[in-house]
C-alpha positions as CSV (number, residue, x, y, z in Angstrom):
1,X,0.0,0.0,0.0
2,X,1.6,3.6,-1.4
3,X,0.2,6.8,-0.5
4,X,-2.1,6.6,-3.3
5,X,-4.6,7.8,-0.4
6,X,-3.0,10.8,-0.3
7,X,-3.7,12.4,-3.2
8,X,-6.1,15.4,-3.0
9,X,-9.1,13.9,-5.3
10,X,-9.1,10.4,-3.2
11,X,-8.7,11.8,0.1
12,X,-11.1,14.8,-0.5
13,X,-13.7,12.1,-1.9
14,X,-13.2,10.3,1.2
15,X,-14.1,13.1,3.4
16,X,-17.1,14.1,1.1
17,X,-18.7,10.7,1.1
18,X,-18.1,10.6,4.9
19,X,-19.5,13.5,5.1
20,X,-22.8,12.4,2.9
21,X,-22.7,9.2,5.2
22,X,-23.6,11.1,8.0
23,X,-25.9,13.5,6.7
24,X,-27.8,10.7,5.6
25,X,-27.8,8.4,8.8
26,X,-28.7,11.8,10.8
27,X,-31.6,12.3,8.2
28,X,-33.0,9.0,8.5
29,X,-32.3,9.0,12.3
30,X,-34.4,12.1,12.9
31,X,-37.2,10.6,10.3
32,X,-37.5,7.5,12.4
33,X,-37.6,9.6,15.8
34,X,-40.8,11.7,14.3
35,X,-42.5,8.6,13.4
36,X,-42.5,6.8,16.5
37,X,-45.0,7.4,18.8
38,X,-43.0,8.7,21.8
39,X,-39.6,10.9,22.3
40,X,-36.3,8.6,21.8
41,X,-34.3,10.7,24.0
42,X,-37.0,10.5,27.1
43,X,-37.4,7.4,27.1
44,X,-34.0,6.3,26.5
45,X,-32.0,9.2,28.6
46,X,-34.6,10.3,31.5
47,X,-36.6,6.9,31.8
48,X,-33.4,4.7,31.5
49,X,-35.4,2.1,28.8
50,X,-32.6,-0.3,28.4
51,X,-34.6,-2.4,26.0
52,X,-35.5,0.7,23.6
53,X,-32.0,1.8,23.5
54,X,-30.8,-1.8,22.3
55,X,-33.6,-1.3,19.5
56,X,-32.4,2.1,18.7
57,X,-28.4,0.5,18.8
58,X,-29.3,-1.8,16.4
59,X,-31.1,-0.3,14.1
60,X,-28.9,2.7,14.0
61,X,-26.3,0.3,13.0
62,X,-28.6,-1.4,10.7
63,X,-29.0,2.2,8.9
64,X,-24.8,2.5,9.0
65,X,-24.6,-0.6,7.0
66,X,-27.2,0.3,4.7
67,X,-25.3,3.9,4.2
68,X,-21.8,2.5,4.1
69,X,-22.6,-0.1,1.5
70,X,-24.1,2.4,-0.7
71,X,-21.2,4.7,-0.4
72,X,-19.2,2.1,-1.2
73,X,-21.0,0.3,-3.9
């Protein structure tokens, strides 16, 4: 491995579509917290629901994968 990584188009692309990545999982992350029929962070943060924020975990890395893969083609 050189430091073809390095070079200003590939390392800029890499910042742009990490950039994109994130935009989208925070997108989809707010979506899914309007649909639901309660406030995420209550119930996770000032109830302490243990089981909802295992949901949440795994579906937020559900959506990463679903992101990354994209990105990645």
């Amino acid at each position: 491995m050189g430091i073809e990584w390095l070079k200003p188009g590939a390392f800029f692309g890499s910042i742009l579509y990490a950039v994109i990545g994130v935009a989208i999982f925070w997108l989809s992350f707010v979506i899914i917290d309007k649909v639901t029929p309660y406030n995420l962070w209550e119930e996770i943060v000032e109830k302490q629901n243990l089981a909802l924020g295992i949901v949440i975990g795994a579906m937020s890395l559900g959506i990463c994968i679903i992101v990354a893969a994209a990105v990645h083609g």
